[in-house]
VOBA-1610 file (N, C-alpha, C; in pm, whole numbers, padded with zeros to 5 digits, always signed):
BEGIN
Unk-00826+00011+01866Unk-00893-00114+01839Unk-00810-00193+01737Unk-00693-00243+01754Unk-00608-00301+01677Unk-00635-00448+01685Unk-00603-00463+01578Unk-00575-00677+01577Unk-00726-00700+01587Unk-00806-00652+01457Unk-00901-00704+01408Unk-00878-00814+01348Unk-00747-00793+01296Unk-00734-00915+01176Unk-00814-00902+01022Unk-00804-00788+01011Unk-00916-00748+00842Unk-00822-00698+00827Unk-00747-00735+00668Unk-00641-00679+00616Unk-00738-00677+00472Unk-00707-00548+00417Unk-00775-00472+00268Unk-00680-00479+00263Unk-00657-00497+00087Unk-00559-00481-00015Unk-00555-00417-00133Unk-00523-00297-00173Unk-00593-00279-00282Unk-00486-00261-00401Unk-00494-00343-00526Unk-00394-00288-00596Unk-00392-00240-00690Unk-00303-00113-00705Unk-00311-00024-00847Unk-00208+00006-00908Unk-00206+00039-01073Unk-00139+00065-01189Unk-00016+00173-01129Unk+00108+00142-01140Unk+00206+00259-01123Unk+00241+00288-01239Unk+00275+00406-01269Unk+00227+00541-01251Unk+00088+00536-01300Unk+00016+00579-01233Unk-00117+00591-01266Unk-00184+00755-01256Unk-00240+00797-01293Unk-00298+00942-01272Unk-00441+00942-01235Unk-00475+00954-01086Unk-00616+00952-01070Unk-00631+00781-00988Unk-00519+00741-01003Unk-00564+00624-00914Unk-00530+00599-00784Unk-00387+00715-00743Unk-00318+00694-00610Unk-00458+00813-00510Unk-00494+00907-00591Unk-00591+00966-00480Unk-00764+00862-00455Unk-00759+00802-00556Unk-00889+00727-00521Unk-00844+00603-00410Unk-00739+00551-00467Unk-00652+00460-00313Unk-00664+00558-00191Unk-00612+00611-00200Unk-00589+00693-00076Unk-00767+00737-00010Unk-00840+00783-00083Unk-00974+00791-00021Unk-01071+00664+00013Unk-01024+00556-00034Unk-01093+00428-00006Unk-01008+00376+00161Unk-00874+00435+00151Unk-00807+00354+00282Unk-00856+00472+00385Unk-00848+00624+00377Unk-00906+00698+00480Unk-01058+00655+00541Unk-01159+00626+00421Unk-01299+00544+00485Unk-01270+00493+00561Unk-01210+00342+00471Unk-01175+00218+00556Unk-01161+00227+00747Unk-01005+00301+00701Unk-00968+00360+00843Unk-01086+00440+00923Unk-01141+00540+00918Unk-01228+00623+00979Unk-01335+00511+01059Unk-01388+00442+00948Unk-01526+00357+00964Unk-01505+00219+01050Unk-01354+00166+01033Unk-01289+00010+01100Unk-01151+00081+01154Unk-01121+00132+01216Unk-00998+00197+01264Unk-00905+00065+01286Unk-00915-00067+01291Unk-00820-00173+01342Unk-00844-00241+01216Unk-00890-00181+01100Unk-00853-00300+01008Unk-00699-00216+00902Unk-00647-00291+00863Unk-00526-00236+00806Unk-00552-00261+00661Unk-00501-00165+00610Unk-00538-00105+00445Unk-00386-00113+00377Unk-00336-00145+00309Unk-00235-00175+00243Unk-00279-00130+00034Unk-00167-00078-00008Unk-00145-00058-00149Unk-00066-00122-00209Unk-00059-00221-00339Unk+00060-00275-00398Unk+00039-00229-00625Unk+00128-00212-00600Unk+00124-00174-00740Unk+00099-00301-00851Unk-00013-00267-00940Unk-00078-00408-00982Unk-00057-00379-01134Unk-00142-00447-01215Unk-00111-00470-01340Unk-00205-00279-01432Unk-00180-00315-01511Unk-00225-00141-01635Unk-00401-00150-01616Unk-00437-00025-01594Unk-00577-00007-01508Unk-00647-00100-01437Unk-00593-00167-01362Unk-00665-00251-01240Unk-00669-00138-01177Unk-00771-00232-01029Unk-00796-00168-00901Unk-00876-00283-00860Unk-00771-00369-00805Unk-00803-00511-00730Unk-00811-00478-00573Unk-00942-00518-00512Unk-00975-00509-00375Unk-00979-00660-00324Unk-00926-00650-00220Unk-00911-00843-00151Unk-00900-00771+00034Unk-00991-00843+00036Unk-01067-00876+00210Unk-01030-00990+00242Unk-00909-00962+00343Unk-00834-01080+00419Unk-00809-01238+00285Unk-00775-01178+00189Unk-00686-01246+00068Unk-00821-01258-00016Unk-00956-01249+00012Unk-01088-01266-00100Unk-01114-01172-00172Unk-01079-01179-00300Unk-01091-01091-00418Unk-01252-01035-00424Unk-01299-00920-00383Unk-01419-00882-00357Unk-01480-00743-00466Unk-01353-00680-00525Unk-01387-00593-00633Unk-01283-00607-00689Unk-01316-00614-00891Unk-01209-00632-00965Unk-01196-00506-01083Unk-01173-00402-01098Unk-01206-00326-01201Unk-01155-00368-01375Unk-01099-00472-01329Unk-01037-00548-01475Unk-01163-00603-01523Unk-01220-00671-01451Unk-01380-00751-01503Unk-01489-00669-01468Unk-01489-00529-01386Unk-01595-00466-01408Unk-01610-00302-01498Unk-01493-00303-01526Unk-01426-00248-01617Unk-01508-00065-01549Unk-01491-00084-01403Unk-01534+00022-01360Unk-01443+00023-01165Unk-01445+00143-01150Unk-01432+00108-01005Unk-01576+00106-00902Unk-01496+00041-00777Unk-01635+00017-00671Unk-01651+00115-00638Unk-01748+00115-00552Unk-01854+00211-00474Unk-01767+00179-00335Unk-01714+00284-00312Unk-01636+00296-00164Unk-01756+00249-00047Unk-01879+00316-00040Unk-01927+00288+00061Unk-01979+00164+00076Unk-02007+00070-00019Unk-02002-00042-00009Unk-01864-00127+00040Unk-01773-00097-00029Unk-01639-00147+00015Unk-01625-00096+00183Unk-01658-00043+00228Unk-01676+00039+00386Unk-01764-00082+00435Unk-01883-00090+00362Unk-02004-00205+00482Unk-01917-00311+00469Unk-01861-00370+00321Unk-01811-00506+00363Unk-01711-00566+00421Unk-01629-00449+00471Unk-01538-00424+00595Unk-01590-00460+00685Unk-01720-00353+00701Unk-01775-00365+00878Unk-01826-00504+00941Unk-01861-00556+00806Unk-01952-00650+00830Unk-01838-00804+00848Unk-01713-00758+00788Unk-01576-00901+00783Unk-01550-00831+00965Unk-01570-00720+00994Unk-01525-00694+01132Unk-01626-00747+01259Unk-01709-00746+01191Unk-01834-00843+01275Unk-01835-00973+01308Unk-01774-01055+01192Unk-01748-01196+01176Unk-01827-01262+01084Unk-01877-01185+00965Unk-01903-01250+00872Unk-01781-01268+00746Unk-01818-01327+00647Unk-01712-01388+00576Unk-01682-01229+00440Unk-01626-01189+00407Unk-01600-01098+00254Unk-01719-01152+00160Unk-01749-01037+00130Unk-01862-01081+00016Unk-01831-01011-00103Unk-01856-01013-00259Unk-01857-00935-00336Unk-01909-00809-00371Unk-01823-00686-00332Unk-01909-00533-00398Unk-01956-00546-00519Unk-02130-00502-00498Unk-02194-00498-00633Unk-02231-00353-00736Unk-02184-00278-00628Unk-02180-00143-00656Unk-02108-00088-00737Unk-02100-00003-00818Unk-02027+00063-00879Unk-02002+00185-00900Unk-01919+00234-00905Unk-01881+00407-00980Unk-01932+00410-01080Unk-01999+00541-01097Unk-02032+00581-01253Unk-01894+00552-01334Unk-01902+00510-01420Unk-01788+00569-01575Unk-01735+00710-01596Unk-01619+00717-01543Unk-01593+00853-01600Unk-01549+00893-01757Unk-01513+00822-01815Unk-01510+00827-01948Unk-01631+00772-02046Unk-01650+00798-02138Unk-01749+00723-02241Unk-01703+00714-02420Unk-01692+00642-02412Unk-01631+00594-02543Unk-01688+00559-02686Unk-01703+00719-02738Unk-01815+00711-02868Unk-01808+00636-02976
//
């Protein structure tokens, strides 16, 4: 099912520790759940994890100072594969750190 035309982008911190396997499990969803949308990685600025749906910035971990909720990032795939427009993930990952 190729040439959806849904291109994900996601970009993360090089060298990063803990961020190339969370990339990598957001593009296997992706893939599994939209098999014709194409998932791409570019190395971005010191702890980002910028998500953009066909160029619309839809999760920012710089301003949510957390990462998304994959399975949300999964519906708003399905739903840009349907023919609705990218919407913003409101979801979030717990915090893995906490800062006393």
């Amino acid at each position: 099912m190729a040439g959806l035309g849904i291109n994900v982008i996601a970009g993360i911190p090089f060298p990063a520790p803990g961020y190339g396997p969370r990339y990598r499990e957001l593009q296997e969803l992706i893939q599994c759940n939209v098999p014709g949308a194409e998932v791409e990685g570019f190395v971005g600025r010191t702890s980002s994890f910028e998500v953009k749906i066909n160029e619309q910035l839809v999760h920012s971990k710089l301003q949510t100072m957390s990462f998304p909720d994959f399975k949300e990032v999964v519906t708003v795939v399905k739903d840009v594969s349907d023919g609705q427009a990218p919407r913003q993930v409101e979801k979030l990952q717990p915090a893995s750190c906490v800062i006393v």
